[in-house]
NUDOMAR-585844 format. One record per residue (C-alpha): x, z, y; residue number from 0. Coordinates in steps of 0.25 Angstrom, whole numbers, plus 5000, padded with zeros to 4 digits. Each point is the difference from the previous one (the first is absolute). Layout:
// residues N
KOLRO    c1    c3    c2  kolse
KOLRO     X     Z     Y    NUM
...
//
This chain:
// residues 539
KOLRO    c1    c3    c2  kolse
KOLRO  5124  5262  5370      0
KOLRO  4997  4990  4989      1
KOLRO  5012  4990  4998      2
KOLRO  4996  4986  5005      3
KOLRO  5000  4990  4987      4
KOLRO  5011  4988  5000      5
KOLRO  4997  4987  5007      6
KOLRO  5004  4995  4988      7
KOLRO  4999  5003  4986      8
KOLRO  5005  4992  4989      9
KOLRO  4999  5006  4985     10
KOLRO  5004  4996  4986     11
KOLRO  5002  4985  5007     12
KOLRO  5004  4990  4989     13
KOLRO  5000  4984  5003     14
KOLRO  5001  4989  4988     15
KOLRO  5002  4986  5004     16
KOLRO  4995  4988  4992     17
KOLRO  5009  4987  4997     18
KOLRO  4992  4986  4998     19
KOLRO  5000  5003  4985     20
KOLRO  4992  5013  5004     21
KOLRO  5013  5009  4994     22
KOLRO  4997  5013  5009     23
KOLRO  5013  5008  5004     24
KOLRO  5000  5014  5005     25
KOLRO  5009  5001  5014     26
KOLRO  4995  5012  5005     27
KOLRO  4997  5015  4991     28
KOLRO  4991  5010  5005     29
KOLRO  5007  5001  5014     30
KOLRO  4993  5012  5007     31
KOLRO  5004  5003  5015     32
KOLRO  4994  5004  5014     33
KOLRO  5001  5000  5014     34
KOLRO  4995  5009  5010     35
KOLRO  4996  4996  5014     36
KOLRO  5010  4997  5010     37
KOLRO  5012  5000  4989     38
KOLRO  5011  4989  4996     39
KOLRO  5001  5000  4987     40
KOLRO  5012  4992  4995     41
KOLRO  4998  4991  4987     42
KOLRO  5013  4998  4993     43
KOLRO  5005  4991  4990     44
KOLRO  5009  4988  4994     45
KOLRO  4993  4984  4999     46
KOLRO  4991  5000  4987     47
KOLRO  4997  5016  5004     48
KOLRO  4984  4996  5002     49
KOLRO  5002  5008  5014     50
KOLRO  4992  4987  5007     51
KOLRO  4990  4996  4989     52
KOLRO  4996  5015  5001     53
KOLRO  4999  4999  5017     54
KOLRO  4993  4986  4998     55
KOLRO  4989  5008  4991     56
KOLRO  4998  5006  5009     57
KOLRO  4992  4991  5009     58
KOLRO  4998  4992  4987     59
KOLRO  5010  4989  5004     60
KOLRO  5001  4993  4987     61
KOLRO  4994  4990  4993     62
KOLRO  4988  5007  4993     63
KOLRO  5001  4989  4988     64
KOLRO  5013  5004  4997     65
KOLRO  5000  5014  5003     66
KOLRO  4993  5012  4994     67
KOLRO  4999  5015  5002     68
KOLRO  5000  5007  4987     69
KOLRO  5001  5014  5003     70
KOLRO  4999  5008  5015     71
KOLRO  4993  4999  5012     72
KOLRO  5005  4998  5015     73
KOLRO  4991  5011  5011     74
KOLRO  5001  4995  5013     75
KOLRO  4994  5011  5009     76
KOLRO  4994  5006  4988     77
KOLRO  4993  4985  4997     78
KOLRO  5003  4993  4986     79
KOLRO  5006  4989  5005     80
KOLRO  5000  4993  4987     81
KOLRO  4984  5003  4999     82
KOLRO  4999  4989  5014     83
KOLRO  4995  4986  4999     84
KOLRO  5007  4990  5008     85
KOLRO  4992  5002  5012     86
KOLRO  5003  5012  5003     87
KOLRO  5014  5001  4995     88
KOLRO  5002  4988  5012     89
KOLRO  4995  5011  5011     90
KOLRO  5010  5010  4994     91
KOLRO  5011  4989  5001     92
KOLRO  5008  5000  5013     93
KOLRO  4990  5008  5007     94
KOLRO  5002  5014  4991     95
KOLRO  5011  4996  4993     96
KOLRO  5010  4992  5005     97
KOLRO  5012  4992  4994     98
KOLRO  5015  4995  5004     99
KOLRO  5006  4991  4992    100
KOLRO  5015  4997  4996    101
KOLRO  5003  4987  5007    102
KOLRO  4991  4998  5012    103
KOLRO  5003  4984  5002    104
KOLRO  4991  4997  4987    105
KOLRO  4991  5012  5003    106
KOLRO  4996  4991  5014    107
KOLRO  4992  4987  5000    108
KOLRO  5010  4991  5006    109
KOLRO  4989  4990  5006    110
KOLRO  4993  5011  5010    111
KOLRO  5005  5008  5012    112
KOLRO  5004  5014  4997    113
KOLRO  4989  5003  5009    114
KOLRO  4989  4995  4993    115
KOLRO  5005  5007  4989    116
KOLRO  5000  5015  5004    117
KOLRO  4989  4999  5007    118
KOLRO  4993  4996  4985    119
KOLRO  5000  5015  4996    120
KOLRO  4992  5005  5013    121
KOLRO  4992  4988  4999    122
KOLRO  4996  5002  4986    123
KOLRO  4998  5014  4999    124
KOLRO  4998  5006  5014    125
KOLRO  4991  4989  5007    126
KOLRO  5007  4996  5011    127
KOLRO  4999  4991  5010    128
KOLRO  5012  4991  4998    129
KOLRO  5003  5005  5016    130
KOLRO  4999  5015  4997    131
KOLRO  5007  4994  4986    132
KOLRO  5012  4995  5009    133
KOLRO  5001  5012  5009    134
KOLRO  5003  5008  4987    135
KOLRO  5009  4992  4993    136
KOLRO  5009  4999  5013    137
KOLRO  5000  5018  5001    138
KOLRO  5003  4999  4986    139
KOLRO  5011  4988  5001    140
KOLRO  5006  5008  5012    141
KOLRO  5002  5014  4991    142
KOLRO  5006  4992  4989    143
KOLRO  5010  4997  5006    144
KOLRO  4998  4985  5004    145
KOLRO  5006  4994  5014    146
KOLRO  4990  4994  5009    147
KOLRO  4988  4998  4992    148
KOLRO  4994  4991  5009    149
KOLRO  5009  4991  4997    150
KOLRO  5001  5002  4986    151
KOLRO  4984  5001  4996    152
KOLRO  5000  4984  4999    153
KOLRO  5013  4997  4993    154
KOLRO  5001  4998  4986    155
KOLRO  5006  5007  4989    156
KOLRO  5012  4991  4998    157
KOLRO  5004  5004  5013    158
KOLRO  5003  5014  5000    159
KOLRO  5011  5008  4993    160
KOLRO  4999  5008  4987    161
KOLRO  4998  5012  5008    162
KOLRO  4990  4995  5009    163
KOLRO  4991  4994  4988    164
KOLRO  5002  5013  4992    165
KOLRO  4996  5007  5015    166
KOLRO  4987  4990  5000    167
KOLRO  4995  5004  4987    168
KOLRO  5001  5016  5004    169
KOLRO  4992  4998  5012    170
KOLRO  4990  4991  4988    171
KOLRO  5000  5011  4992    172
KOLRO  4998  5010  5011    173
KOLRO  4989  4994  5007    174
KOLRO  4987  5007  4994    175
KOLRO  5008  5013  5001    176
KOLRO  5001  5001  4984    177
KOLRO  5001  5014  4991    178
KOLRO  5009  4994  4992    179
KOLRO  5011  4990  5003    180
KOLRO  5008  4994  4988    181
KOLRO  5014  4995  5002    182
KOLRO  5006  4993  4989    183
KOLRO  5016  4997  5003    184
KOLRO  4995  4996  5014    185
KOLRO  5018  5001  5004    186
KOLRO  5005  4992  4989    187
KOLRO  5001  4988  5005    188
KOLRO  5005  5006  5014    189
KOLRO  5014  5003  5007    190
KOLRO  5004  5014  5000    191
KOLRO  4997  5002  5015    192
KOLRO  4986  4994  4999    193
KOLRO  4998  5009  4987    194
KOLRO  5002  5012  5008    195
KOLRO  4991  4996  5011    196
KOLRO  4991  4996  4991    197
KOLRO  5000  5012  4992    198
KOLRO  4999  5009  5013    199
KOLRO  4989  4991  5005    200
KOLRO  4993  5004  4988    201
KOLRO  5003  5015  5002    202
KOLRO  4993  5000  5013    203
KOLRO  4989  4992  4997    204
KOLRO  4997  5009  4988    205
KOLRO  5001  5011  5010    206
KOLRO  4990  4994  5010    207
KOLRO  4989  4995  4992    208
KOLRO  5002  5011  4991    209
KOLRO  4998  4992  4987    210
KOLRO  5008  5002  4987    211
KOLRO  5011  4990  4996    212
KOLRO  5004  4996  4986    213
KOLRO  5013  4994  5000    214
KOLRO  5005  4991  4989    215
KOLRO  5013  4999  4998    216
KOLRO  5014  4998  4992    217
KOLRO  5008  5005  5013    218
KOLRO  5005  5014  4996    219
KOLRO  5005  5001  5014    220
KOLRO  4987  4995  5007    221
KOLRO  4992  5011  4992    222
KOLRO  5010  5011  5005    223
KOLRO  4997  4997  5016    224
KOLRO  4984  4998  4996    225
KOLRO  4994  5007  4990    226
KOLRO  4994  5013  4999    227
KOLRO  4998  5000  4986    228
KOLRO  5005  4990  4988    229
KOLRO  4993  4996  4988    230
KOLRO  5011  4991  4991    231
KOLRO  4996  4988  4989    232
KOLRO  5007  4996  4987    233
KOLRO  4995  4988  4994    234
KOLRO  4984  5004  5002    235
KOLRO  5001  5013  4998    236
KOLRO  5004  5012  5012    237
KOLRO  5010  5009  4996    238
KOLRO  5003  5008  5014    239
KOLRO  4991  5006  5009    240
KOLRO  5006  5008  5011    241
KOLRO  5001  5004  5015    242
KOLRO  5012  4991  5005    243
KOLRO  5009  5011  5003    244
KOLRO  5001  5005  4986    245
KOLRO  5000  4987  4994    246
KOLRO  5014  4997  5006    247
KOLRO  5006  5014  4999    248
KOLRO  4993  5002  4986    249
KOLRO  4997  4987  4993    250
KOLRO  4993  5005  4986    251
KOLRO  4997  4987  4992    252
KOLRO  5014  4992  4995    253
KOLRO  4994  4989  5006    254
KOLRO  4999  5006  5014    255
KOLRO  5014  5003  5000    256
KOLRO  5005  4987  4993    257
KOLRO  4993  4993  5012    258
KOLRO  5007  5012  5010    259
KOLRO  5013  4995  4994    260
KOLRO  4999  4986  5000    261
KOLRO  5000  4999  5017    262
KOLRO  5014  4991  5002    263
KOLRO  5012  5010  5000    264
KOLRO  5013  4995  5005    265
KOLRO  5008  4994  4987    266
KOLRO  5010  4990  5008    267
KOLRO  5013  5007  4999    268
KOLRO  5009  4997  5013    269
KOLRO  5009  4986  5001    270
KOLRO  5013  5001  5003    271
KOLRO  5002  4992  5011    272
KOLRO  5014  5001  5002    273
KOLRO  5003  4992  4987    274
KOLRO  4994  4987  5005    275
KOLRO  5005  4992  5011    276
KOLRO  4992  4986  5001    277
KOLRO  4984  5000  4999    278
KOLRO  4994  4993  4989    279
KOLRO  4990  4995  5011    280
KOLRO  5003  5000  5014    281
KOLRO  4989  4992  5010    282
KOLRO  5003  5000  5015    283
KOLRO  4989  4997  5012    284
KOLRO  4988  4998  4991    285
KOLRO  4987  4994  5008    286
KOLRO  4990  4995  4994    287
KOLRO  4988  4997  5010    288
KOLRO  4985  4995  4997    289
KOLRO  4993  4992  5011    290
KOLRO  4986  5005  5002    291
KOLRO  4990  4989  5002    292
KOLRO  4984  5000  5005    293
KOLRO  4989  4991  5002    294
KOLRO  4995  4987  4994    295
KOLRO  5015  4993  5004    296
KOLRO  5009  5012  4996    297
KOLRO  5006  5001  5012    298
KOLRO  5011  5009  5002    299
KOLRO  4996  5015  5004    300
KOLRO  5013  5006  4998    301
KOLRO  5007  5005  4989    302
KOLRO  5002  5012  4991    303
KOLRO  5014  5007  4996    304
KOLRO  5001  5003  4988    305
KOLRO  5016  5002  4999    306
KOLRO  5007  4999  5012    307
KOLRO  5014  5000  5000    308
KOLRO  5005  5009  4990    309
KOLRO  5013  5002  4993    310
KOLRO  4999  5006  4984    311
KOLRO  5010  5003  4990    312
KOLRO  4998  5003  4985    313
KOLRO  5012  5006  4991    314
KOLRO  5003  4998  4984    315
KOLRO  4988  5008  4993    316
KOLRO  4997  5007  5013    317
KOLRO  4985  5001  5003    318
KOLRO  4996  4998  5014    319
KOLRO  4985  5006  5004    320
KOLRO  4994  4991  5010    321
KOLRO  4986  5009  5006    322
KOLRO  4990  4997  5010    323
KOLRO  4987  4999  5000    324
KOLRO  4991  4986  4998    325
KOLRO  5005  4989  5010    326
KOLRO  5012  5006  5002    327
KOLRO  5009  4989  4994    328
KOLRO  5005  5008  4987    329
KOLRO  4995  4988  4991    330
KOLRO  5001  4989  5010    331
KOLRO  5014  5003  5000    332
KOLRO  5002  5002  4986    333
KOLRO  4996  4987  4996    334
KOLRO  5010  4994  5013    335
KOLRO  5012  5006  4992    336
KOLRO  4996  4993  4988    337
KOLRO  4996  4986  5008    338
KOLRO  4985  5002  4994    339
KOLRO  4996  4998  5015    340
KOLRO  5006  4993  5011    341
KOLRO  5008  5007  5012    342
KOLRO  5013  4999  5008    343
KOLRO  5013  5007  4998    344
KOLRO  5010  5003  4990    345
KOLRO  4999  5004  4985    346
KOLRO  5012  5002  4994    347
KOLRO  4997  5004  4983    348
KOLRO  5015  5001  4992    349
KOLRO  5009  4993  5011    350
KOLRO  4990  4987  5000    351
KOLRO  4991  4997  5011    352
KOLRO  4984  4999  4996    353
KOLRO  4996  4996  5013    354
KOLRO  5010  4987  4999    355
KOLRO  4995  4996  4985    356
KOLRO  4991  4988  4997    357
KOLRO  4986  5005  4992    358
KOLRO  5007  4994  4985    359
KOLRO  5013  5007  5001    360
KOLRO  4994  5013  5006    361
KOLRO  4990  4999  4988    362
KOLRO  5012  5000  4990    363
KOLRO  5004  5013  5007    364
KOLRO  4985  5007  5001    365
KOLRO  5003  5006  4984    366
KOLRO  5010  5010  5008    367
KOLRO  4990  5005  5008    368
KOLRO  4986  5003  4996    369
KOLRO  4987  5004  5005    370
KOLRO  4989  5013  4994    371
KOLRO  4989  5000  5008    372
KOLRO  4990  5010  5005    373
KOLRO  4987  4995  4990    374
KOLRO  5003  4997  4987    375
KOLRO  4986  4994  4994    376
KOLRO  5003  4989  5010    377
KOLRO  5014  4997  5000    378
KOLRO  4998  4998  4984    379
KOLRO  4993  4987  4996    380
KOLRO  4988  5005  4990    381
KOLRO  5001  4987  4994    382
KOLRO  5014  5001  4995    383
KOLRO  5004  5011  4987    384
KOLRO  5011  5012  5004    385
KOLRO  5010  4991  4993    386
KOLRO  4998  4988  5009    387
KOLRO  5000  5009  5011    388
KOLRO  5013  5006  5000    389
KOLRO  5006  4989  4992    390
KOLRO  4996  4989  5010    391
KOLRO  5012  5006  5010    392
KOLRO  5011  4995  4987    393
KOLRO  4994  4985  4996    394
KOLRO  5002  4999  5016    395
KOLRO  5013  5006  5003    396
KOLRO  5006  4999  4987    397
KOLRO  4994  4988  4990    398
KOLRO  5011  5000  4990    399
KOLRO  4995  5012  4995    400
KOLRO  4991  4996  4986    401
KOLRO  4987  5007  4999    402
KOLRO  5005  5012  4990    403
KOLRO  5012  5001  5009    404
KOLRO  4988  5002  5013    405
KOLRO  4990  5010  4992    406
KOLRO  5013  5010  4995    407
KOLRO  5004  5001  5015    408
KOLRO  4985  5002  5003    409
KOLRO  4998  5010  4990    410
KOLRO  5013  5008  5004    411
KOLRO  4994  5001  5016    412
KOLRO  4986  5004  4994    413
KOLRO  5008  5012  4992    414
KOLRO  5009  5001  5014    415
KOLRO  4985  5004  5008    416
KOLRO  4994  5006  4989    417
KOLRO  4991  4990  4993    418
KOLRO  4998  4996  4986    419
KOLRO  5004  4987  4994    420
KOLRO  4985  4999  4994    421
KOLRO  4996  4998  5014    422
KOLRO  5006  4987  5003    423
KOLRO  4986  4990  4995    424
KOLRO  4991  5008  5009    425
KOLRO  4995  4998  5014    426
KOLRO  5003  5007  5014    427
KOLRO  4985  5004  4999    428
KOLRO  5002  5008  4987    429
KOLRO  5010  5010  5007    430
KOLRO  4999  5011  5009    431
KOLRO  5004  5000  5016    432
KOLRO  5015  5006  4994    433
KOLRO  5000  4995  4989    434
KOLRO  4999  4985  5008    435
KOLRO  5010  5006  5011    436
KOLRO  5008  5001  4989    437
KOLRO  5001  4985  4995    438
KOLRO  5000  4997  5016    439
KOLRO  5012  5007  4999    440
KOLRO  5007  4995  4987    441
KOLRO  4996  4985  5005    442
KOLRO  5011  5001  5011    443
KOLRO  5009  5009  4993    444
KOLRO  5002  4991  4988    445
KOLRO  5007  4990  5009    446
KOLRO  5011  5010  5003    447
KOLRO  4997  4999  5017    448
KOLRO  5011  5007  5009    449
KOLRO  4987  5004  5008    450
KOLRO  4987  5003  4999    451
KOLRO  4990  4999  5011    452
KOLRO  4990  5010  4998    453
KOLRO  4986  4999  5010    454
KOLRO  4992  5014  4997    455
KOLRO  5002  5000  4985    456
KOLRO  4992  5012  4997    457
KOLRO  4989  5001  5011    458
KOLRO  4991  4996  4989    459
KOLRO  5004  5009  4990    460
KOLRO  4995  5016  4997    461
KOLRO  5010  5010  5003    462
KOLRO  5004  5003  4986    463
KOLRO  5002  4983  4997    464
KOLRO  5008  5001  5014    465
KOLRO  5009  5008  4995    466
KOLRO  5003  4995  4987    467
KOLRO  5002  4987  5006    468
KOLRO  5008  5005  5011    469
KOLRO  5011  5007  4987    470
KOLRO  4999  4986  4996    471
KOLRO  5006  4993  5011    472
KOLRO  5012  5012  5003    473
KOLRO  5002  4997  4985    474
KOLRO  5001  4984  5000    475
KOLRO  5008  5003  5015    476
KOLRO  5011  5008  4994    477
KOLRO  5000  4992  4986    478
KOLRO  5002  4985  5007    479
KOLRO  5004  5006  5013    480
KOLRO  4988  4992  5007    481
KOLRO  5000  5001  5016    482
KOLRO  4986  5003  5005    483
KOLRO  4991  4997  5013    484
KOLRO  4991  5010  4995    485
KOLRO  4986  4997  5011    486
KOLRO  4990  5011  5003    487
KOLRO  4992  5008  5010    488
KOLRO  5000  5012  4989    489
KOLRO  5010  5007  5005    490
KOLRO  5001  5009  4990    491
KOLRO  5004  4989  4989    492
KOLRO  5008  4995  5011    493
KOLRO  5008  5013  5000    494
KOLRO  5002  5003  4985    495
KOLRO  5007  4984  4999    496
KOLRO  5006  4997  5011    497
KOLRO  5016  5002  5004    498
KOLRO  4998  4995  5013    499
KOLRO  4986  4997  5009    500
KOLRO  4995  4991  5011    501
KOLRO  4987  5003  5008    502
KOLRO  4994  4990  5005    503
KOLRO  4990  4996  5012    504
KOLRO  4994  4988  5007    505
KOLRO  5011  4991  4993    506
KOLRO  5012  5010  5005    507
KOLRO  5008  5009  4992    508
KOLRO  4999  5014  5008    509
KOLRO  5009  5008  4992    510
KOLRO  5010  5000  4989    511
KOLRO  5007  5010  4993    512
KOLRO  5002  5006  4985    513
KOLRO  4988  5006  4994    514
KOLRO  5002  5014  5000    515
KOLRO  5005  4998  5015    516
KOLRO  4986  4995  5005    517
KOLRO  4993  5008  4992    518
KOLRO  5005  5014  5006    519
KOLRO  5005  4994  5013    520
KOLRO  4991  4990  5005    521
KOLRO  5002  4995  5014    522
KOLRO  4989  4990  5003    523
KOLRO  4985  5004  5004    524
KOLRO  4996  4991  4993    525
KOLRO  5008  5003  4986    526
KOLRO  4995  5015  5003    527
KOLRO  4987  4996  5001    528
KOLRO  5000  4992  4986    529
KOLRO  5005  5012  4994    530
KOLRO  4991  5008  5004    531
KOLRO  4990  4994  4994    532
KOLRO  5006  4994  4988    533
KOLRO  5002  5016  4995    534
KOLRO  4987  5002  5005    535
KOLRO  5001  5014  5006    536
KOLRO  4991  5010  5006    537
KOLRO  5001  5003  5016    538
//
């Protein structure tokens, strides 16, 4: 039999884009790869890899004033896809090839129902009446996963979960019954739970509709549970191309394996809990409760738990893991034990009372405890240099200290978190995710804090940048003996930091125990069930 050719061909593919003085820069180099009907082809690679620009030229995504296409061609079903006017690239569009997108909340128009949004693509390319449209879009709703359809058809997007959005735009993407279906980090922004039903939603689909999938991904984890077959990208170029077996077991390129080497490892060595007696931190019956209100005169509607009741202790340079998945109350309680938002209880931090404190003493207090948070870009203001950044904590909590006296202790933190001195004139904007972690980081440090409160400080960050910033704060831990309240739903960072974890769930804390304990011997469903599908593993 004579072999069927691939759904997809790319070949020689290089991609230049142009800045406003018309400079041209070269992001992706003569990347050639294919996929064959019904196969998941996993594309792999760190931020700045040129993994998505290569997807989005696909369907010629960006914007053609800017971008050109030096050298290659892109065969869709053996068609030059390249050689389409815009006509017909539009009927290729979501009804041959279709597209997921990473964050499905600025993917949806906020101002129209879901419903008249997924019956778009059948209206469009398939003819529909809007009643035969409906009908369909409700089958499709149903398979994806989505409870009562009826229901949810006329809500809009603001209303639904992550994983519910994320499960409106695969029953989008699948509605004209598409070859090729690309899905570029459509689990990023996702819970770990909802990334595995997600991922599995997907499997089936692929299965039942027979199409091929492209998955585009930094989640080395994600591709082992998905991919048939893995193409890897560094800096614009690919440098790996392998079935995903053989990858894992046999990585060729150094770069494959750098990136195989970079998943978190555990680095926290174990606290000795029998040399401490009092907590640096110790807060009893926390609760902090938000009133829900509706209608034109607020009126009450009840109310929504977001930690109820719960009792927390934190020892000298001990980290304490707080998991759980969004809406949980991981965060909500992290800023009740640092009074950044309102509740009930009692917070005891080095034998005084927080909760008992008027707002100008407890800021007097706040340099010993000390906040990173999950997005750097926005927790840094673009306005202000890397100098006033970190040094804005000192003029505040220390203003006898002389401008030389400030910049010698800013540039010993920079060296601390491994950043130059040449640095400190430039802007948050002018760094890399890491590189702006790091400052993140060297802002609170610099006050000397007994406590950190860190909220998912590298879900942002590629696997290789995680890791490096994870070294980072074991090294500043053990050097200035900081206690941690280290905040994730990555259980694997969660497990290579912590001493001791909390998981947590609809406000409550479930279970408790070392790391190492709840790791091997889990006791609640539920903690299982996040295990499971933090590592991700086959059935």
């Amino acid at each position: 039999m004579t072999p069927q050719p691939p759904v997809l061909n790319i070949n020689q593919l290089s991609v230049t884009f142009k800045n406003a003085a018309q400079d041209e820069t070269q992001v992706v180099h003569n990347v050639s790869f294919h996929i064959n009907k019904g196969e998941k082809l996993a594309l792999v690679g760190e931020s700045g890899s040129g993994k998505s620009v290569t997807a989005l030229s696909i369907l010629q995504l960006h914007d053609r004033q800017r971008v050109t296409y030096p050298t290659g061609s892109i065969k869709f079903q053996e068609k030059n896809l390249f050689q389409l006017n815009e006509a017909k690239l539009r009927q290729v569009r979501g009804k041959e090839i279709a597209m997921i997108f990473q964050e499905p909340m600025t993917s949806l128009n906020p101002v129209y129902p879901i419903g008249t949004q997924l019956m778009e693509p059948l209206l469009l390319h398939e003819g529909l009446s809007k009643s035969a449209a409906r009908r369909r879009m409700l089958e499709l709703m149903a398979l994806t996963g989505l409870p009562e359809p009826q229901k949810r058809f006329n809500t809009y997007p603001h209303t639904l979960s992550g994983g519910q959005r994320q499960r409106v735009m695969i029953a989008m993407a699948l509605a004209c019954s598409p070859q090729l279906l690309i899905a570029d980090e459509p689990t990023t922004a996702l819970d770990v739970t909802i990334q595995l039903q997600i991922l599995e939603l997907l499997e089936n689909m692929q299965k039942e509709f027979g199409m091929a999938v492209l998955l585009i991904t930094h989640n080395l984890h994600l591709l082992k549970r998905f991919a048939e077959r893995v193409c890897v990208m560094q800096a614009g170029k690919l440098v790996e191309s392998e079935s995903a077996t053989r990858l894992f077991e046999h990585p060729q390129h150094p770069y494959t394996q750098h990136l195989l080497n970079s998943e978190p490892e555990r680095i926290q060595t174990d606290y000795d809990y029998t040399t401490v007696t009092t907590p640096l931190l110790e807060a009893k019956k926390i609760r902090c409760h938000f009133s829900m209100n509706k209608g034109f005169f607020k009126q009450a509607a009840g109310e929504i738990k977001a930690v109820d009741e719960v009792d927390i202790h934190l020892y000298p340079g001990e980290t304490l893991g707080i998991v759980g998945e969004s809406g949980s109350g991981k965060t909500t309680l992290g800023m009740c034990l640092l009074r950044l938002q309102n509740c009930t209880g009692s917070i005891r931090f080095a034998n005084t009372r927080l909760d008992q404190l008027h707002t100008a003493k407890l800021r007097s207090l706040r340099h010993h405890f000390q906040v990173v948070f999950q997005d750097p870009y926005s927790s840094l203001s673009p306005r202000m240099t890397i100098e006033d950044i970190i040094g804005e904590g000192l003029v505040i909590h220390h203003p006898k200290l002389n401008r030389s006296q400030r910049r010698e202790k800013i540039i010993k933190i920079l060296e601390e978190v491994d950043l130059q001195a040449d640095m400190l004139s430039r802007y948050p904007h002018e760094f890399s995710g890491g590189q702006r972690q790091r400052i993140a980081i060297a802002r609170a440090v610099i006050l000397e804090p007994q406590l950190i409160l860190l909220d998912e400080p590298t879900s942002a960050l590629d696997v290789s940048v995680q890791k490096q910033v994870l070294e980072l704060l074991e090294n500043l831990q053990i050097k200035h003996r900081i206690s941690y309240l280290f905040i994730s739903h990555d259980l694997k960072v969660i497990r290579a930091m912590s001493h001791r974890i909390i998981v947590m769930r609809n406000g409550l804390f479930i279970e408790e125990g070392e790391t190492e304990q709840i790791f091997n011997h889990p006791q609640h469903p539920y903690t299982q069930s996040l295990l499971h599908a933090s590592l991700l593993t086959k059935k």
